[in-house]
C-alpha positions in Angstrom: 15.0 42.0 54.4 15.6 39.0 52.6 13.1 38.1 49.4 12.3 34.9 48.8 11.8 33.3 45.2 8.8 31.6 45.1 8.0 29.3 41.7 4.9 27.3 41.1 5.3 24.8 38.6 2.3 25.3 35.9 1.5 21.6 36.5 0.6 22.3 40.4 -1.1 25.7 40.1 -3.1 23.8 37.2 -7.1 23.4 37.6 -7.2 19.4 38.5 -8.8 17.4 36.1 -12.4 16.3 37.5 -13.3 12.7 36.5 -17.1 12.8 38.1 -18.7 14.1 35.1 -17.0 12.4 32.8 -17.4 8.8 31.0 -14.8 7.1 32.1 -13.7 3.7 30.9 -10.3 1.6 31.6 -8.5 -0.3 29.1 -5.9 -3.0 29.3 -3.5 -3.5 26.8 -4.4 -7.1 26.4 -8.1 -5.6 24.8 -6.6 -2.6 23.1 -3.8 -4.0 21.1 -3.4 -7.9 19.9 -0.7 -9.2 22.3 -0.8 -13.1 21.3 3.1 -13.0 20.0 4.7 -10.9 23.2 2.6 -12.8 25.3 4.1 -16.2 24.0 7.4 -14.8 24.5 6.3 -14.2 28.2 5.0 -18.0 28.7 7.2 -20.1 27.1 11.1 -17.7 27.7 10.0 -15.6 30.9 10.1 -11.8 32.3 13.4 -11.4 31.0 13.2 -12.4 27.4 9.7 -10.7 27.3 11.6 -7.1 28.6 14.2 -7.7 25.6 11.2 -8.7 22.9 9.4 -5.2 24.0 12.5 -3.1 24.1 13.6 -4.6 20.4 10.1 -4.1 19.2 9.6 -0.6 20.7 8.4 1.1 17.6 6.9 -0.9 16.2 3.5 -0.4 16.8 1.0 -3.3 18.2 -1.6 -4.4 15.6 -5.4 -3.6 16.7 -7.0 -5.3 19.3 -10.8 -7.0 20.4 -11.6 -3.5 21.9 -10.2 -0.8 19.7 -12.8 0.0 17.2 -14.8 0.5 20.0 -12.5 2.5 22.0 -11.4 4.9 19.0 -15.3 5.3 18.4 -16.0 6.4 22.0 -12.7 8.8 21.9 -13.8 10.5 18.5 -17.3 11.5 20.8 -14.8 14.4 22.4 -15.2 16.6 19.6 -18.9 17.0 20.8 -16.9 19.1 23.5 -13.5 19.7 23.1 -12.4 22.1 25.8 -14.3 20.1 28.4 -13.5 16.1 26.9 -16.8 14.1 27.5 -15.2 10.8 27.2 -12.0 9.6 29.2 -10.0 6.0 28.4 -7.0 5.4 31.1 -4.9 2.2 30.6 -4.7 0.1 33.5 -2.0 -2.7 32.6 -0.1 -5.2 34.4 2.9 -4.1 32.3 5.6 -2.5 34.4 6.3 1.6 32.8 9.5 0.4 30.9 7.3 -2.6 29.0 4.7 -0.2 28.8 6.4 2.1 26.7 5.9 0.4 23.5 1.7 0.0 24.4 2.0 4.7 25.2 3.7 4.5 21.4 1.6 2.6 20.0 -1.5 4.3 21.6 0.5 7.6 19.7 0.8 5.6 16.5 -2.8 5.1 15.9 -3.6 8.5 16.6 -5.5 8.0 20.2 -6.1 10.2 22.3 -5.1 8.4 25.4 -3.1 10.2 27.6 -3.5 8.6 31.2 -2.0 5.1 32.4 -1.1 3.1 35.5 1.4 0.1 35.2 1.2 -2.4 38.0 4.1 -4.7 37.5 2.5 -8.2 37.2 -0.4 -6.8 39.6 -3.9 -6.5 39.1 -4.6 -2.7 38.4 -8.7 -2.7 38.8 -8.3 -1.6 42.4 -8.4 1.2 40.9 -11.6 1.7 39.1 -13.5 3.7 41.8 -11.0 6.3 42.4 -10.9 7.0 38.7 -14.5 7.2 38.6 -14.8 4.1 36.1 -18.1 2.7 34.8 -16.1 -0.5 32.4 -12.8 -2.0 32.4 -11.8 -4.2 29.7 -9.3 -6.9 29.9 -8.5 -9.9 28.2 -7.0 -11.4 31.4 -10.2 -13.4 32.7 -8.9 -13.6 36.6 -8.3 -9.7 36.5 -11.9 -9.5 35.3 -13.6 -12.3 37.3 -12.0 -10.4 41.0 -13.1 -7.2 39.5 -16.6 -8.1 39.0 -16.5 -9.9 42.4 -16.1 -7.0 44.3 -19.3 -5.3 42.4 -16.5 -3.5 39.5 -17.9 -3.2 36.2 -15.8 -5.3 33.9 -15.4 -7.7 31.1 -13.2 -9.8 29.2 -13.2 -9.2 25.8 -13.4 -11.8 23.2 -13.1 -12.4 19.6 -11.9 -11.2 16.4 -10.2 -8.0 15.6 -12.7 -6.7 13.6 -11.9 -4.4 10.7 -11.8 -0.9 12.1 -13.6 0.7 9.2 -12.4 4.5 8.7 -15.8 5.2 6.6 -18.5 4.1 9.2 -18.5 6.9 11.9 -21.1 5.3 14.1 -20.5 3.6 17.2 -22.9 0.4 17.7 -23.4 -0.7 21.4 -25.1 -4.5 22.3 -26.5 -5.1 25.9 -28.1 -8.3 27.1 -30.3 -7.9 30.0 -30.1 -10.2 32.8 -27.1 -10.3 34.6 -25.4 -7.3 32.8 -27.6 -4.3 33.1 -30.1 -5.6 35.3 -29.2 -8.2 38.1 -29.4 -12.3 37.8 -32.7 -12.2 40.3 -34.8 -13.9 37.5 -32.0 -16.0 35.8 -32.1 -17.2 39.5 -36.0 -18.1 39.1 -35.6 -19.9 36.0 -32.7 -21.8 37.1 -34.8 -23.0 40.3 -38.3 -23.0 38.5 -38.2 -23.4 35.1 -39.5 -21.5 32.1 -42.8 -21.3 33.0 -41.9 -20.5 36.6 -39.9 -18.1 35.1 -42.6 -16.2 33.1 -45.1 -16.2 35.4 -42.8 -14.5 37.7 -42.0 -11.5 35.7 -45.1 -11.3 34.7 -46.8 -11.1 38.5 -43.7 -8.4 38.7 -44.0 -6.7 35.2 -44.6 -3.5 36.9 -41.3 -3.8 39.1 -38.0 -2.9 38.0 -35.0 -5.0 38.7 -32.0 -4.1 41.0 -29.6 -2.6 38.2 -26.7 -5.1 37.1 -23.1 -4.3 36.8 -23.6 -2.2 33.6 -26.3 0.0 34.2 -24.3 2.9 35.1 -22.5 2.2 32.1 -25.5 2.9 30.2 -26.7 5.7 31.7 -23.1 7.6 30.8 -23.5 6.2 26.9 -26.9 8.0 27.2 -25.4 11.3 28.3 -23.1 10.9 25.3 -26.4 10.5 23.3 -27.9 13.8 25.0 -25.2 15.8 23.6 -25.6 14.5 20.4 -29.1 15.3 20.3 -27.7 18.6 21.4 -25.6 19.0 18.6 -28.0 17.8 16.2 -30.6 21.0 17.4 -27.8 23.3 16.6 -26.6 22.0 13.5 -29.4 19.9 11.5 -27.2 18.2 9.5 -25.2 16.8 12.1 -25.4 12.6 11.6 -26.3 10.3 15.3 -23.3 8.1 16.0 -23.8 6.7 18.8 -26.5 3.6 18.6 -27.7 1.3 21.4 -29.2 -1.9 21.4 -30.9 -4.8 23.8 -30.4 -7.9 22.5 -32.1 -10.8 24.8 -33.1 -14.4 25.7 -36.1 -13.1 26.9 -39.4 -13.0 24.9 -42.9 -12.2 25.2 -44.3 -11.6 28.0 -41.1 -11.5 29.8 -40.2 -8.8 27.7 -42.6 -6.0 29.3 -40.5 -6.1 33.2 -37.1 -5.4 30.9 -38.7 -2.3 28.9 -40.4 -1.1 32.3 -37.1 -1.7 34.3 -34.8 0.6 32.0 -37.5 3.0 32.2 -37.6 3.0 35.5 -33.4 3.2 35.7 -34.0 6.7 33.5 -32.1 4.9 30.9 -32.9 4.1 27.4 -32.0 1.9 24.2 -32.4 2.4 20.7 -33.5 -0.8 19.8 -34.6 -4.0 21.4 -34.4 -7.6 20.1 -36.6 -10.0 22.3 -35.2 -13.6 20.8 -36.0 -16.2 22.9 -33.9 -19.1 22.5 -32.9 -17.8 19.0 -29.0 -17.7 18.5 -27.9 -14.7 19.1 -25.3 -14.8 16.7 -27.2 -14.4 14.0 -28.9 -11.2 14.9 -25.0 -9.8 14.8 -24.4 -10.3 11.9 -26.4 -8.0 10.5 -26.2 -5.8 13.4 -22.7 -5.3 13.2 -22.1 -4.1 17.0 -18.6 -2.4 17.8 -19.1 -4.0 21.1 -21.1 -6.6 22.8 -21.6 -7.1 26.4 -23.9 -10.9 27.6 -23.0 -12.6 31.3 -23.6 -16.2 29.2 -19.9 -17.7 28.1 -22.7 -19.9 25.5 -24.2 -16.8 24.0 -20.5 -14.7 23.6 -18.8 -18.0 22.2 -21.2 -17.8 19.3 -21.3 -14.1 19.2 -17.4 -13.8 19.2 -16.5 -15.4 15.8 -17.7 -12.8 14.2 -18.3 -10.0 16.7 -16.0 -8.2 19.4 -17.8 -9.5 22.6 -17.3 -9.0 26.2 -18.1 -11.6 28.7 -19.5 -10.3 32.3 -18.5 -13.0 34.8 -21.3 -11.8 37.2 -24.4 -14.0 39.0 -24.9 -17.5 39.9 -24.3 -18.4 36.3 -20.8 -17.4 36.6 -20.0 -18.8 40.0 -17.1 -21.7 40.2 -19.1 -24.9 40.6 -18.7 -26.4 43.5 -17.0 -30.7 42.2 -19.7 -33.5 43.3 -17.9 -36.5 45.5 -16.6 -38.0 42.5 -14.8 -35.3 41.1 -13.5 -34.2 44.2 -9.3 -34.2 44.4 -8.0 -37.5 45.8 
């Protein structure tokens, strides 16, 4: 009788790693790290010259990006759980794996625990947002973002300074607006057509009617599970310090403001704070809010937000459609 030698690898007989329970956001390099000087390399010298510049530059590690205060923040949130990781960040890049080396070292040289990538040479890698389970994808690459967000994906393109990634504050400050990012753009739609007053009396007749949730909703309601353990936490040890803080910040105003508070209620999702502003700039609210992150579907409001704050831009709604050139601007 002949015996047969049978060897399972530890990495097959391995438990897989379930991504349904856990938040799960994708990063591309472009909002993790700054990229400005590789990327000129790429534009004005080509593929080629770019592949040298990253193999030359290989360790040395990419300076801070739009997105990575945030990101670290949301990563330091595993230690609520550390056997079981609450919070997963995958890199989706269009970097092929050799030019993605130097973004896995630099990743290692800040100390983040990111562990999981896909490199898509020169492709578009949100394709694969709903097999990872993905509730966001960042990306400074505004086409990436604009398809993603056109086949309902929950993405945005980041924007703004890299702000100083303060090792002393521990808390992790979230910014929403409403309309067209966690609820859909059915009433920017009514004000468009009808006007401010149209558009008041409308959400007042439907005050009691939640909206249809917008591309970040689900995103919110995994921030708030993140939240739940922390209130967990905090039951079991007193002295355990909130981190994670979440905030509406809005055009609307009175008495638009009742459908918003009724429609996250009815979502079973909450915010910490709400700012109801009306046409005040919304700028100047960040300033003192100091948001790690903030997410508004109007390229006016993030332009002003983003000189001093990391925003993200969510290209969905009629607001963000391509217009459509009159006669005379029409190509000859």
């Amino acid at each position: 009788m002949i015996e047969t030698d049978v060897r399972i690898d530890a990495r097959e007989s391995a438990v897989a790693y379930e991504l349904e329970k856990r938040l799960v956001v994708g990063i591309a390099s472009s909002a993790l790290f700054d990229l400005a000087e590789a990327d000129a390399v790429f534009r004005e010298q080509g593929e080629e010259a770019y592949r040298a510049y990253q193999e030359q530059h290989l360790d040395d590690a990419l300076s801070k990006g739009v997105a990575f205060p945030f990101i670290r923040r949301l990563l330091s949130l595993n230690d609520l759980s550390p056997d079981d990781p609450l919070v997963e960040v995958i890199v989706l890049s269009r970097n092929d794996p050799d030019t993605g080396l130097r973004v896995m070292r630099s990743i290692q040289s800040h100390g983040l625990s990111i562990s999981r990538a896909i490199f898509m040479q020169g492709r578009s890698p949100y394709h694969f947002m709903p097999a990872l389970n993905m509730s966001l994808f960042l990306s400074a690459n505004e086409t990436d973002v604009r398809e993603a967000v056109a086949l309902g994906l929950p993405a945005g393109r980041v924007l703004g300074p890299a702000a100083a990634d303060e090792s002393d504050d521990q808390e992790l400050r979230i910014a929403f607006d409403f309309d067209g990012v966690l609820a859909d753009d059915a009433s920017e739609r009514i004000y468009q057509t009808d006007g401010l007053e149209g558009f008041r009396s409308h959400e007042t007749m439907n005050a009691a009617t939640p909206h249809d949730p917008g591309p970040l909703r689900d995103f919110l309601a995994n921030i708030n599970r993140l939240q739940q353990h922390e209130e967990e936490q905090r039951a079991k040890d007193p002295d355990y310090k909130i981190r994670v803080h979440v905030s509406l910040v809005t055009a609307r105003n009175a008495p638009a403001h009742e459908r918003a508070v009724r429609s996250l209620k009815g979502w079973g999702v909450t915010v910490n704070d709400a700012f109801f502003l009306g046409n005040i700039d919304k700028s100047t609210i960040m300033g003192v809010l100091k948001p790690h992150i903030f997410f508004d579907d109007q390229v006016r409001h993030v332009a002003g937000t983003a000189r001093s704050t990391p925003s993200v831009h969510v290209p969905f709604g009629k607001m963000n459609e391509p217009k459509r050139p009159t006669p005379d601007e029409a190509p000859q």
